[in-house]
Each structure stands twice: as structure tokens, then as C-alpha cells.
N, C-alpha and C positions, 0 to 999 in steps of 0.2 A: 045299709052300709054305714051311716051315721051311727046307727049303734055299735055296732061291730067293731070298727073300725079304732076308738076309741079304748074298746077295751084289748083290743089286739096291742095297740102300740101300750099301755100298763101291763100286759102280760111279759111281751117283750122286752121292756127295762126290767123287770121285778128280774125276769129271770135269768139276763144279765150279769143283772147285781151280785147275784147267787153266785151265777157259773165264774165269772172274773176271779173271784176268792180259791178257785177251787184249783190249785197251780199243780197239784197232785193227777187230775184228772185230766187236765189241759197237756200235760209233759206225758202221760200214760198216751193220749191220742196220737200225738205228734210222733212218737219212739211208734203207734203199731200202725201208722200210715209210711213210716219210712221217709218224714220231713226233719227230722234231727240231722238225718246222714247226710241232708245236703248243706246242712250247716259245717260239716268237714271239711277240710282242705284237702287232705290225700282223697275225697270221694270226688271231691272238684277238679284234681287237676287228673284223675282217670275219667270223668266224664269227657271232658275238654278231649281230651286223648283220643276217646273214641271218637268223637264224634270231628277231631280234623280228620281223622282215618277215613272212618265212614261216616257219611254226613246222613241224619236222617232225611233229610229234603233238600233241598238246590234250590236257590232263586236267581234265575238270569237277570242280570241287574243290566244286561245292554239294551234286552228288548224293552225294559219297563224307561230308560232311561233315553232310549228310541221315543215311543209312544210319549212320552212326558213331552217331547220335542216335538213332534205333528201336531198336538195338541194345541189349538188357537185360546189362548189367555186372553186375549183381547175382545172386548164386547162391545160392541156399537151400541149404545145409548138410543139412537135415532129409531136401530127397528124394534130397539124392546118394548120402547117408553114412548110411542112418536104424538099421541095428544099432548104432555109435557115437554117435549120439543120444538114443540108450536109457537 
């Protein structure tokens, strides 16, 4: 791994250095994963749109907000630590 390693993190900057330059190749990937569209605003506020309609997921924020509440925050020092409470 000591060799390895080494020459992994020089491969990694070298090529890097290469790719950063290459703004043609970088803006080709973006436009064919479909990351430009979210950079739109009429795609954002139709996203928005659907998704107050239909939400993909739901989080009950009373149960989680329950439980947050049961929950003892308080630690007794005496039974964690009780040879330095001595």
C-alpha cells in the first residue's frame, strides 16, 4: 500500500489537471445525465409542483418529534464514570 498509494494520489491530480480543462467534455456529461435541466427554473418550479401534489415520501415529523421527547438527554456522570467520582 505505501507504494501504491503514492502513486494513485499522482495519477489522480495529473488527471485532474487534464480533465478541469476540458469544459467541452464536462457541459457534454452534464446536458446527457440531465444535470443542466435542474439548473432551470420552469424545471424547478414543475418539479416543486409535483412533488407538493404527490409527494415521493412523507416524514411524520410528530412521531420523530415524540421520540425526541422520551428521550433522556441527561447522563449521570456517577454511573458512567463512578472510579472518577470517587
Amino acid at each position: 500500500m505505501s507504494i501504491l498509494k503514492p502513486k494513485l494520489c499522482a495519477w489522480l491530480f495529473h488527471t485532474w489537471k487534464h480533465v478541469k480543462n476540458m469544459d467541452n467534455m464536462i457541459c457534454k456529461g452534464w446536458e446527457k445525465i440531465g444535470l443542466l435541466r435542474s439548473f432551470n427554473e420552469q424545471f424547478q418550479l414543475e418539479a416543486m409542483e409535483v412533488n407538493a401534489i404527490k409527494p415521493q415520501f412523507s416524514i411524520n415529523f410528530d412521531s420523530k418529534i415524540k421520540q425526541h421527547e422520551e428521550d433522556d438527554d441527561n447522563i449521570n456522570l456517577e454511573d458512567s464514570m463512578p472510579e472518577i467520582m470517587e
